[in-house]
SERO-4910 file (N, C-alpha, C, O; in steps of 0.05 Angstrom, whole numbers):
BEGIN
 pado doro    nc1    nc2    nc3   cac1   cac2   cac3    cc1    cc2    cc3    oc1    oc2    oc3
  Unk    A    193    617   -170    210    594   -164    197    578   -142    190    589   -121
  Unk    A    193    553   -146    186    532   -122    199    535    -98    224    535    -98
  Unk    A    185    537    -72    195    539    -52    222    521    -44    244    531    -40
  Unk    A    217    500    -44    246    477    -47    265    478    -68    285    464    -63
  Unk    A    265    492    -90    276    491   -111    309    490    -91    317    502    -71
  Unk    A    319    473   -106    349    465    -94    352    452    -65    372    455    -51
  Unk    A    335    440    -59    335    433    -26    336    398    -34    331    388    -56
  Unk    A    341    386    -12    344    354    -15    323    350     10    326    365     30
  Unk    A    296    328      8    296    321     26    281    290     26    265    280     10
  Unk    A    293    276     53    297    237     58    270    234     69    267    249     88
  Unk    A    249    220     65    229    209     76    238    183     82    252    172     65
  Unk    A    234    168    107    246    145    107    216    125    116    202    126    136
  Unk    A    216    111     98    192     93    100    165    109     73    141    109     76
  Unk    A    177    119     53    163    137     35    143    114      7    131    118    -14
  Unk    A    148     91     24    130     75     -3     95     69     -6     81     59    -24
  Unk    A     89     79     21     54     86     27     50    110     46     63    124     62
  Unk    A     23    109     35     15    120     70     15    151     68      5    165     50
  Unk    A     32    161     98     40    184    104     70    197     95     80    219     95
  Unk    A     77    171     89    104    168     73    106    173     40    125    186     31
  Unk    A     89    164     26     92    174      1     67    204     -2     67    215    -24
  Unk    A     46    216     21     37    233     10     59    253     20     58    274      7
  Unk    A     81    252     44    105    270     39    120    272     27    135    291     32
  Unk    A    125    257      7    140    261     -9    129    278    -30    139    298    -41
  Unk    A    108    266    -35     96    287    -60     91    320    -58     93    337    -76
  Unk    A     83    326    -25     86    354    -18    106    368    -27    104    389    -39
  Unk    A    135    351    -19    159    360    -27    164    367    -49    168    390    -57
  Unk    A    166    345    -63    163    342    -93    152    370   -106    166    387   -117
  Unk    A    125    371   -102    111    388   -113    126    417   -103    126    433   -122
  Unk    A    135    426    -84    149    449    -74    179    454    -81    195    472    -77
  Unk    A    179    429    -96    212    426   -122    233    422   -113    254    427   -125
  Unk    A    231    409    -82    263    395    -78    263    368    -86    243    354    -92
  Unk    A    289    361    -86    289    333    -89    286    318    -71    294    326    -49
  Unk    A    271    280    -74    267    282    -54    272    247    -55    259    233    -70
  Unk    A    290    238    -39    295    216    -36    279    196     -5    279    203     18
  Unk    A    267    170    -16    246    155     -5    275    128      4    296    122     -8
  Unk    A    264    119     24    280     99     39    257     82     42    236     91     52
  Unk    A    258     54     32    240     27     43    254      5     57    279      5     55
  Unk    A    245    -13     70    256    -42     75    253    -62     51    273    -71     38
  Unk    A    226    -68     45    221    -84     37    198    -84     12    188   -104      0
  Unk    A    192    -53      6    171    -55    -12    179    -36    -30    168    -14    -33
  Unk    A    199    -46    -42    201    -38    -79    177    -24    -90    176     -1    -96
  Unk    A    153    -46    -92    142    -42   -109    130    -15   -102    129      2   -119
  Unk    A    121    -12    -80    110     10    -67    126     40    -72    116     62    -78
  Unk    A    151     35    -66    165     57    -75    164     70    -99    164     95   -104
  Unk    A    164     45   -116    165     63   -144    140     62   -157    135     59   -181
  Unk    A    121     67   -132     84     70   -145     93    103   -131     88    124   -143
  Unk    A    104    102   -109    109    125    -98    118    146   -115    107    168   -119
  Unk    A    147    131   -131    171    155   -133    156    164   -170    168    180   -185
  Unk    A    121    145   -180    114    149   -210     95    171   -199     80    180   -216
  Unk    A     92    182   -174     76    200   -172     90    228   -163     76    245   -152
  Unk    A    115    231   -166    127    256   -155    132    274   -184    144    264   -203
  Unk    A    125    288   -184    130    324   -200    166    324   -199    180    319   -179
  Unk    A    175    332   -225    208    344   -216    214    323   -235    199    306   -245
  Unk    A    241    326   -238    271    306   -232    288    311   -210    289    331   -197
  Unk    A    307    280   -206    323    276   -187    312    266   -163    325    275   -144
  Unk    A    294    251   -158    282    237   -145    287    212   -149    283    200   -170
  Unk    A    297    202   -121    305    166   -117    292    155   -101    272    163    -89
  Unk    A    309    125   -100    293    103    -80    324    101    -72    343    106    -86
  Unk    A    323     90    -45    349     77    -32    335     53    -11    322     56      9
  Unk    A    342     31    -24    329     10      0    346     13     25    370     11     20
  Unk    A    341     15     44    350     13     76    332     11     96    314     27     99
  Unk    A    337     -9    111    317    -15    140    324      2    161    347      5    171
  Unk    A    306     10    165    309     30    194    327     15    219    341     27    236
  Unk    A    324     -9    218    341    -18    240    362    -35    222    364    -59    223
  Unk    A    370    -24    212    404    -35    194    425     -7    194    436      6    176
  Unk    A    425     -6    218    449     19    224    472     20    201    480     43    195
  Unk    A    486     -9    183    507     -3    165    492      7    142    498     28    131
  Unk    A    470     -7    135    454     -4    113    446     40    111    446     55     92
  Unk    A    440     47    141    434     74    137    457     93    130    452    115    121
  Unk    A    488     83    137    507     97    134    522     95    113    544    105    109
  Unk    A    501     72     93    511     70     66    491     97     46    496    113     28
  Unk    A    470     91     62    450    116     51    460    141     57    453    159     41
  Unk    A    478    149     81    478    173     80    502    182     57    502    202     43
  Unk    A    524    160     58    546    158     36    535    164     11    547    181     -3
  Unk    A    509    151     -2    500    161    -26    491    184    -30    491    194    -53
  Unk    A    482    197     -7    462    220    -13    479    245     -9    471    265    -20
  Unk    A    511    249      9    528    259      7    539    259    -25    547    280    -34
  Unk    A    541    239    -39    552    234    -62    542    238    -85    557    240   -105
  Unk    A    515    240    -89    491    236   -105    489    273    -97    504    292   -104
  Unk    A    472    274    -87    461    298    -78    473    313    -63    459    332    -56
  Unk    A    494    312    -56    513    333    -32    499    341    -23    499    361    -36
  Unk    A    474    344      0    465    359     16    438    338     30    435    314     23
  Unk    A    424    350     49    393    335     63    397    370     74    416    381     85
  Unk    A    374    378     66    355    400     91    341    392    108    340    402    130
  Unk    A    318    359     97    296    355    114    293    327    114    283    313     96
  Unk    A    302    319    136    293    285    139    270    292    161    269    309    179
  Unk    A    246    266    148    229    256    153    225    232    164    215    213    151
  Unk    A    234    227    194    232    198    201    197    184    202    180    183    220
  Unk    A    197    180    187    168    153    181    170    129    184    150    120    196
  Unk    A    191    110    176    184     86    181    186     76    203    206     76    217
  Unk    A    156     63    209    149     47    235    132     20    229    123     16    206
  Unk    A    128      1    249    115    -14    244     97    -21    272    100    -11    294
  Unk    A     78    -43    263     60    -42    286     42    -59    270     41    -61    245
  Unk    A     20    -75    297     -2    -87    281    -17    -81    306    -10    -68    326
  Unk    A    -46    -95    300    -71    -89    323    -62   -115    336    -56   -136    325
  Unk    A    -63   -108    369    -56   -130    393    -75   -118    410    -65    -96    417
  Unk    A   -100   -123    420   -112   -118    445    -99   -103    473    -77   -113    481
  Unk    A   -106    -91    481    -77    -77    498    -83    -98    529    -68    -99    548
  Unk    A   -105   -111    527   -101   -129    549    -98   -160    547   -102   -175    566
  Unk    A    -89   -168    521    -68   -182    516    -45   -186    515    -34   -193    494
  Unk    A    -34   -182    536    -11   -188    541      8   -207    536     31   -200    536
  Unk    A      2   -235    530     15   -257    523     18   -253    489     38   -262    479
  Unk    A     -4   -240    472      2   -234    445     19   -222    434     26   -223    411
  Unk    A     30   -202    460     47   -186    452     83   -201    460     99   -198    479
  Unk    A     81   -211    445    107   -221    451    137   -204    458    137   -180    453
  Unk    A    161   -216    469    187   -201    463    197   -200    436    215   -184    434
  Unk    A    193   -209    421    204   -209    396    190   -196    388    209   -180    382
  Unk    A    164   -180    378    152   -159    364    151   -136    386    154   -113    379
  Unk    A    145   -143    416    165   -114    422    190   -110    419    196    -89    429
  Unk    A    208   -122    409    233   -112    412    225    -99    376    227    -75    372
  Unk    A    219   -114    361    216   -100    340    202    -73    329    208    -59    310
  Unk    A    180    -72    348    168    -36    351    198    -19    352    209     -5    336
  Unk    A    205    -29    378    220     -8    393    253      0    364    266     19    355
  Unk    A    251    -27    364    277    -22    351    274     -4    322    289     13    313
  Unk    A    253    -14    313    235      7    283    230     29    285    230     44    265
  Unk    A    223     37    308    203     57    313    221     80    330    216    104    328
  Unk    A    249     68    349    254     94    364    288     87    359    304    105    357
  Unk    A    293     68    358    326     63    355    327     74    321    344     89    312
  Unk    A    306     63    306    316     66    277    310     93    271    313    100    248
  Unk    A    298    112    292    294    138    277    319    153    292    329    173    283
  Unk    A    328    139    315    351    150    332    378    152    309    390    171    300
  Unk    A    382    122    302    398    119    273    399    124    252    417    116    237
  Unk    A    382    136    247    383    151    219    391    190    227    406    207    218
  Unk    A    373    187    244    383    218    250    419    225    257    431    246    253
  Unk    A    430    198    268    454    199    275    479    200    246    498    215    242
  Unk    A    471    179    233    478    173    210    480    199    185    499    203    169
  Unk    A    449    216    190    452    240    170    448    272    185    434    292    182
  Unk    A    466    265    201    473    289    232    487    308    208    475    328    199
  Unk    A    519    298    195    523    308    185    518    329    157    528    352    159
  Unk    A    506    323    137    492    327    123    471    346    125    465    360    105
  Unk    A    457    349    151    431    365    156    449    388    177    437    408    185
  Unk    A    478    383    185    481    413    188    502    423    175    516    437    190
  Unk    A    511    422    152    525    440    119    501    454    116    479    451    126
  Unk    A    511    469    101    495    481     86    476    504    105    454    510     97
  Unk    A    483    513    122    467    524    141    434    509    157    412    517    162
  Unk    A    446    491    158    425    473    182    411    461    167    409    468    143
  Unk    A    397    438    179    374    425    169    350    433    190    348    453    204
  Unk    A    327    404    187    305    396    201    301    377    207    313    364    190
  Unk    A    288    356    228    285    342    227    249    337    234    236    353    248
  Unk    A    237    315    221    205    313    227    204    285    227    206    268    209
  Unk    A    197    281    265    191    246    275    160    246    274    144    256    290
  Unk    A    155    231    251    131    225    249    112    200    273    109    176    270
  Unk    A    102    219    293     96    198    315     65    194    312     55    190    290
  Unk    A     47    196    342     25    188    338      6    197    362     16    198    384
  Unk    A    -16    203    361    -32    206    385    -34    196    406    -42    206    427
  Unk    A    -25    162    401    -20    141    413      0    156    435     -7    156    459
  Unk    A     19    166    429     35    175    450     27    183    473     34    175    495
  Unk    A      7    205    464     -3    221    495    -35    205    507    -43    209    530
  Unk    A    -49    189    487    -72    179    501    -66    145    504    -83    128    510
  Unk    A    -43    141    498    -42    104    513    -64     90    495    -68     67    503
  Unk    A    -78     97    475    -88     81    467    -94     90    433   -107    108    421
  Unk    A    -68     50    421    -63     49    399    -68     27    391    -85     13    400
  Unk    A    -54     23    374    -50    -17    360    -49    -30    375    -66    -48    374
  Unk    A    -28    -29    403    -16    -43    419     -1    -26    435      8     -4    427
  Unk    A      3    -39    462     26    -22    486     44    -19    471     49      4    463
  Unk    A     58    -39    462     92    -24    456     84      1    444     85     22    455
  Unk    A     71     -5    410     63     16    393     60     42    408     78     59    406
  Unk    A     45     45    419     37     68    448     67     79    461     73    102    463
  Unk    A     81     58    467    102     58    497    124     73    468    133     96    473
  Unk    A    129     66    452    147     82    424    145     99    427    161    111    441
  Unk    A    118    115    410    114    140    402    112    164    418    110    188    412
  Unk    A    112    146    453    118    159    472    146    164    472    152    188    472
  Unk    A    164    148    473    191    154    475    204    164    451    225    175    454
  Unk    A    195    161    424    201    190    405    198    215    408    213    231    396
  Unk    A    176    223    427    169    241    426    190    263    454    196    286    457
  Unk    A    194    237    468    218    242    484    246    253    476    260    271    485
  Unk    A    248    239    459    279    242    439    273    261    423    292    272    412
  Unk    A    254    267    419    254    295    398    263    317    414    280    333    406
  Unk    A    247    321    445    263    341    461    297    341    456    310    357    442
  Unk    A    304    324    468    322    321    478    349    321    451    371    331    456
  Unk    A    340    308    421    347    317    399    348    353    389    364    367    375
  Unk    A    333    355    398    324    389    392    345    410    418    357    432    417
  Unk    A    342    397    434    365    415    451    389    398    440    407    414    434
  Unk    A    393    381    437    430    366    436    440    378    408    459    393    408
  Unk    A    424    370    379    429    388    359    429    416    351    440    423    331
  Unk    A    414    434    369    411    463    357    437    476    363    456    463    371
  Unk    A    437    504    359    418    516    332    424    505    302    411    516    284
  Unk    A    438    489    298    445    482    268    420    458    257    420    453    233
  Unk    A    405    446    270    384    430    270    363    431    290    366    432    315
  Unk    A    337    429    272    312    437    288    303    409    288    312    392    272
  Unk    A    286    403    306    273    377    318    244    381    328    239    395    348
  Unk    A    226    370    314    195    369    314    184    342    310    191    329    291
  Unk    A    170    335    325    147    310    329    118    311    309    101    326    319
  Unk    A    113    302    289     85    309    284     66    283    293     73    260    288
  Unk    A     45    290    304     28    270    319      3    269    311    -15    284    318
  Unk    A      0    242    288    -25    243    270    -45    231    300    -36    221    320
  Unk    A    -68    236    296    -91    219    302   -103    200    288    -92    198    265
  Unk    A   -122    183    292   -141    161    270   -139    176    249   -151    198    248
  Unk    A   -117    162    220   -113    168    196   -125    151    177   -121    127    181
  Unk    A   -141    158    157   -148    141    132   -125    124    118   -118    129     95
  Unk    A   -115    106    130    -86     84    110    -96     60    109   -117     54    120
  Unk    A    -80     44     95    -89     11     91    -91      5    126   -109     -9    134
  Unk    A    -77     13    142    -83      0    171   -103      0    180   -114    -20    187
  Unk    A   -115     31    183   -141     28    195   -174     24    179   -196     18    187
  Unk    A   -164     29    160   -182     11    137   -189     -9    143   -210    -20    136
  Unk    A   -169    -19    161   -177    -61    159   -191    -58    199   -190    -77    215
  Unk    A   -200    -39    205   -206    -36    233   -236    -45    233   -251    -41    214
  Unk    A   -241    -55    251   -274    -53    257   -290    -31    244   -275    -11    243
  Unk    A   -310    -25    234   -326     -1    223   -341      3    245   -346     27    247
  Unk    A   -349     -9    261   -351      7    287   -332     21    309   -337     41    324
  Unk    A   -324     15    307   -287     21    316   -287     44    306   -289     64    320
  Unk    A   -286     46    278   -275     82    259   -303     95    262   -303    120    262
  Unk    A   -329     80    267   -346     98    270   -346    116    303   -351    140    305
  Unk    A   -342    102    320   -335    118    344   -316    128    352   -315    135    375
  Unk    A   -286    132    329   -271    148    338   -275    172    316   -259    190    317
  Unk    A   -293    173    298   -304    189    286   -326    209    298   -324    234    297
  Unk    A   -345    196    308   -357    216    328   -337    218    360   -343    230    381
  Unk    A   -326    210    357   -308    230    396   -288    247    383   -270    256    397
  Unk    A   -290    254    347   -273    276    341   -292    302    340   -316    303    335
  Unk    A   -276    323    345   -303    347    341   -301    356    317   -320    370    311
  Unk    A   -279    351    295   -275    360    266   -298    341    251   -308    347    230
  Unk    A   -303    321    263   -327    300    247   -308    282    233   -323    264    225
  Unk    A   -276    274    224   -277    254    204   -248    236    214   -234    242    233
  Unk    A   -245    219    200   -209    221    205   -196    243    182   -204    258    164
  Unk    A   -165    234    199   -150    247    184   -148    230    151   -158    209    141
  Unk    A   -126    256    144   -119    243    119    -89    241    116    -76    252    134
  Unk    A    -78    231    100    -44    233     92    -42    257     85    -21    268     92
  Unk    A    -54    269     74    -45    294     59    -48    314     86    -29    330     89
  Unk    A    -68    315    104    -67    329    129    -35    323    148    -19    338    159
  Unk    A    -38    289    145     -4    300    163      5    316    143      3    340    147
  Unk    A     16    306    119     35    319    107     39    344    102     63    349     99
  Unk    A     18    368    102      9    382    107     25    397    127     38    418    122
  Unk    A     24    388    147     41    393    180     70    392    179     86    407    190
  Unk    A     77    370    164    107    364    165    118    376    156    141    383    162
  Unk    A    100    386    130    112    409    115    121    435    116    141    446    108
  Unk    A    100    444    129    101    459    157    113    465    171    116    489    176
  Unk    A    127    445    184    139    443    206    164    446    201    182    452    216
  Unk    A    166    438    166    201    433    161    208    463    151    231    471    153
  Unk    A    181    483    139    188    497    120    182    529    124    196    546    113
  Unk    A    157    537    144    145    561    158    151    560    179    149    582    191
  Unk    A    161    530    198    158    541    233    190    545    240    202    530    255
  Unk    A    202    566    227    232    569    230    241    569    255    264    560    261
  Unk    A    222    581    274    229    588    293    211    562    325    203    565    348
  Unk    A    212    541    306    192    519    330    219    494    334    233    486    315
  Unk    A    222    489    357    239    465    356    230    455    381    220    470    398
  Unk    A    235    424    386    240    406    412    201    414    418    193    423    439
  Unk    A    186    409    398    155    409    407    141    386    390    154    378    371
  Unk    A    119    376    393     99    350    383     80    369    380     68    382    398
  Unk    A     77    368    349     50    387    342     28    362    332     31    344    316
  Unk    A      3    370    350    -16    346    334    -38    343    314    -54    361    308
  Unk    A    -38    323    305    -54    332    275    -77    307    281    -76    283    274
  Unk    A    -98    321    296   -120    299    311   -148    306    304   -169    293    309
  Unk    A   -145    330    290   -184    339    291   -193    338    319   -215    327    325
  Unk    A   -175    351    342   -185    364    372   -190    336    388   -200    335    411
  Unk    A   -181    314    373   -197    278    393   -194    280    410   -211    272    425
  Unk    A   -174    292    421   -172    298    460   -194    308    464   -204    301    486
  Unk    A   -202    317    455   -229    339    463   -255    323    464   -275    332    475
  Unk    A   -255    297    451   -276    283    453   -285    274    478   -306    261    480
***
C-alpha cells in the first residue's frame, strides 16, 4: 500500500515550480492532494495532468484573501473531510537590487509581506482545524536561504523568509503536540525565476556551492516530504536544502 494511501494533503501555490513538484511527491505516495493558485489556472491544471491517483483538485484562493481561504477550508472539510499536510508555498517576489532602495517601493513591500508571511499565517489559521482531527497534522513553510544569508531577490523578499521562519518556531510551540511545524529552506533552485538571472550570476553561485550545482524542485520536494512524513519526531526547526552554500 502507498505510503499516503488515505491521507489529504494542500499545497498552496501548487501550479509551478516547487509547488507542483510537491504535489506530485504526494501524489505519487497516494494521498490526495489538493493545489491552491491565485491566478494561474492554466498552470494548475498542467500541474494537477501530471499527478498519479484520483481525487485530486484545484481550489483557486489567494494567499492574502483570508475569506477566500476559509472558503477553501469549508470545501476541503466537505469534499475530503480531513488535511494531514499543508504545504505553505505560495510567495511572490521579483529581482530589486538590494541597494535600491527607492525600487523597492511600499506597495510591493507590503505585498511580499502580506504573500509571503500573513498569507501563510492565514491559511495555517484557517486549516488549524482540520490538521488536528484525525490525530494531528503537519505543517511545511516553504522558505528560503535568503532568510539566514540576507541575500535574495530583494530586502523585503529576505526580511519575509526571515520572519516565516520565525513563526514556524513559535507555530510549532503554540500548536503542538497535535501539529508539527517545519521550515524548509531551498537555496539557488533551477525555476522559471532564476532561469531569467544573469548566467554569470548562476555561474558563481554555482561554484560557492560545494555540491557543484543548483538545486532542483524535486530536491526541495524531496525534504518536505520528509519533513511531513519520516521526521515524526522534528518540530519548530528550518531544515536547509542548499548544497552546503554557507559553506562557500
Amino acid at each position: 500500500m502507498p505510503e499516503l494511501e488515505g491521507k489529504v494533503a494542500l499545497v498552496t501555490g501548487g501550479s509551478r515550480g516547487i509547488g507542483a513538484a510537491t504535489a506530485r511527491i504526494f501524489a505519487n505516495a497516494g494521498a490526495r492532494v489538493v493545489i491552491t493558485h491565485r491566478d494561474s489556472a492554466a498552470g494548475a491544471e498542467a500541474t494537477m495532468a501530471t499527478l498519479p491517483g484520483a481525487g485530486h483538485r484545484i481550489i483557486q484562493a489567494s494567499a492574502t484573501d483570508s475569506a477566500a481561504l476559509a472558503k477553501a477550508a469549508d470545501s476541503v472539510a466537505s469534499i475530503e473531510g480531513r488535511l494531514d499536510i499543508l504545504v505553505n508555498n505560495a510567495a511572490t517576489t521579483r529581482v530589486i537590487p538590494h541597494g535600491d532602495l527607492d525600487a523597492l517601493d511600499d506597495d510591493f513591500f507590503d505585498t511580499i509581506f502580506q504573500t509571503n508571511v500573513r498569507g501563510a499565517f492565514a491559511t495555517v489559521r484557517c486549516f488549524r482545524g482540520l490538521l488536528t482531527a484525525d490525530g494531528g497534522g503537519v505543517i511545511v513553510n516553504v522558505s528560503s536561504l535568503a532568510s539566514r544569508m540576507a541575500n535574495g531577490s530583494n530586502v523585503a523578499y529576505c526580511a519575509s523568509k526571515a520572519a516565516m521562519d520565525n513563526m514556524t518556531l513559535s507555530l510549532a510551540r503554540a500548536l503542538a503536540p497535535d501539529i508539527r511545524v517545519v521550515s524548509v529552506a531551498p537555496g539557488l533552485v533551477d525555476t522559471q525565476l532564476t532561469q531569467g538571472w544573469d548566467p554569470a550570476v548562476r555561474s558563481r553561485m554555482i561554484e560557492q556551492t560545494p555540491l557543484g550545482r543548483l538545486g532542483t524542485t524535486e530536491d526541495v520536494a524531496a525534504t518536505i516530504y520528509a519533513a511531513a512524513t519520516h521526521l515524526s519526531f522534528v518540530t519548530g526547526v528550518v531544515i536547509p536544502v542548499d548544497g552546503g552554500r554557507p559553506l562557500g
